[in-house]
N, C-alpha and C positions, 0 to 999 in steps of 0.2 A: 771691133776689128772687122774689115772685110767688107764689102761694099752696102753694107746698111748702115756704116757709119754716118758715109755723108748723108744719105737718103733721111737720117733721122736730124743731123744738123738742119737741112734743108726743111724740114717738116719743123722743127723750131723756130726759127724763122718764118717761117708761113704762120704759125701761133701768133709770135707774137706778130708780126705785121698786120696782118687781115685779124687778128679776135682779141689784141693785146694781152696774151694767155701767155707768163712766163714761163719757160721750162727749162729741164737739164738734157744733155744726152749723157749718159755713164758707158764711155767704150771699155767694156769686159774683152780683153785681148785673151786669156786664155781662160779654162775652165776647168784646169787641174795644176796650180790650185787655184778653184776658185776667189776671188777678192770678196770675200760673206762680208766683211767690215764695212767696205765701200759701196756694196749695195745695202744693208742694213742703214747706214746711216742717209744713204739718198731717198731708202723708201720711209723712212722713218720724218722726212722733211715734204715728203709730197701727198697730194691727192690719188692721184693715178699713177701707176708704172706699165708702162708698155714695151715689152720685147718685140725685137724687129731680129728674123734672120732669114737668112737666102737658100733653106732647104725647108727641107718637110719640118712644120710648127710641132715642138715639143720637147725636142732634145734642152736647147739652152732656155728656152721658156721655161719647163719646167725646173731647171735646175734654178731660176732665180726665183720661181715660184717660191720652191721649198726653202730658199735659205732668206727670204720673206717671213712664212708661217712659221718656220722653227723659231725666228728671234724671238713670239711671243710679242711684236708690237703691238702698245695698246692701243693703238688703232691702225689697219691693216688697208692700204688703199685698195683703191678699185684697182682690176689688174686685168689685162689682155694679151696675150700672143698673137705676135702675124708673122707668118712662113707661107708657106708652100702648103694648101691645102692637099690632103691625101687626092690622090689624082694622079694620070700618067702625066709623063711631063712632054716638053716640045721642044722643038727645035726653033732659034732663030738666035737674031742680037740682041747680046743683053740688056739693051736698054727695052727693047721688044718686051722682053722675057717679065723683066722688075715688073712693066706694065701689066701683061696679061697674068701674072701670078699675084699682082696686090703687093708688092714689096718696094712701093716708089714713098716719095713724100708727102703727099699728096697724099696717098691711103695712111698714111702714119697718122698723119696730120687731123683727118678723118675719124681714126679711130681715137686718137685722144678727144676730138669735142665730143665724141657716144659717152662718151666716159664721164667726163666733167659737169 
C-alpha cells in the first residue's frame, strides 16, 4: 500500500526488461494483522525479498523480517530494506523526494540485482 507499490511494480518491470529477472511485488496493505501466510509463502518461493517503504527503514522491514525468520524456512532468502535512511529530512516534490531518499524504481530495482 502507499506509494512504493507502484515504485516496486515499476522496478519489476525494469528486472524483468533490461536483466529478464522474474519477480513478485506482495502489497502488504495493513500490518495489524499482519498477512504472515502470504509473506511466508512468497518468501518461501523466492531468492531475495526486498522491502520498499516511504519513512525511516525498519518499522515494516523488520516486521516482515521477523515473520520470515520465525517460519523456520529451510532456506531463508537474501533480504534488504529501503526507507528513508536515519537523517533529517527535506522539503520538496514527492517525486523530488522518492529521488533524493533512494525509494524510486530504479533503486528497487538496483537493490534486487546486489542481491541475486
Amino acid at each position: 500500500c502507499g506509494p512504493e507499490v507502484p515504485e516496486a511494480m515499476r522496478a519489476a518491470w525494469i528486472l524483468k526488461k533490461e536483466k529478464g529477472i522474474e519477480s513478485r511485488v506482495l502489497n502488504i496493505h495493513t500490518v495489524k494483522p499482519l498477512d504472515k501466510e502470504a509473506i511466508i509463502k512468497a518468501a518461501s518461493e523466492v531468492e531475495v525479498v526486498v522491502t520498499a517503504e516511504e519513512h525511516q527503514k525498519g518499522g515494516f522491514g523488520s516486521l516482515i523480517a521477523a515473520a520470515i525468520m520465525e517460519a523456520n524456512l529451510p532456506k531463508v532468502p537474501k533480504f534488504a530494506m529501503i526507507g528513508v535512511a536515519d537523517r533529517f529530512g527535506e522539503s520538496g516534490f514527492p517525486w523530488e523526494l522518492m529521488k533524493a531518499f533512494g525509494l524510486t524504481a530504479e533503486y528497487i530495482a538496483k537493490k534486487v540485482l546486489e542481491l541475486v
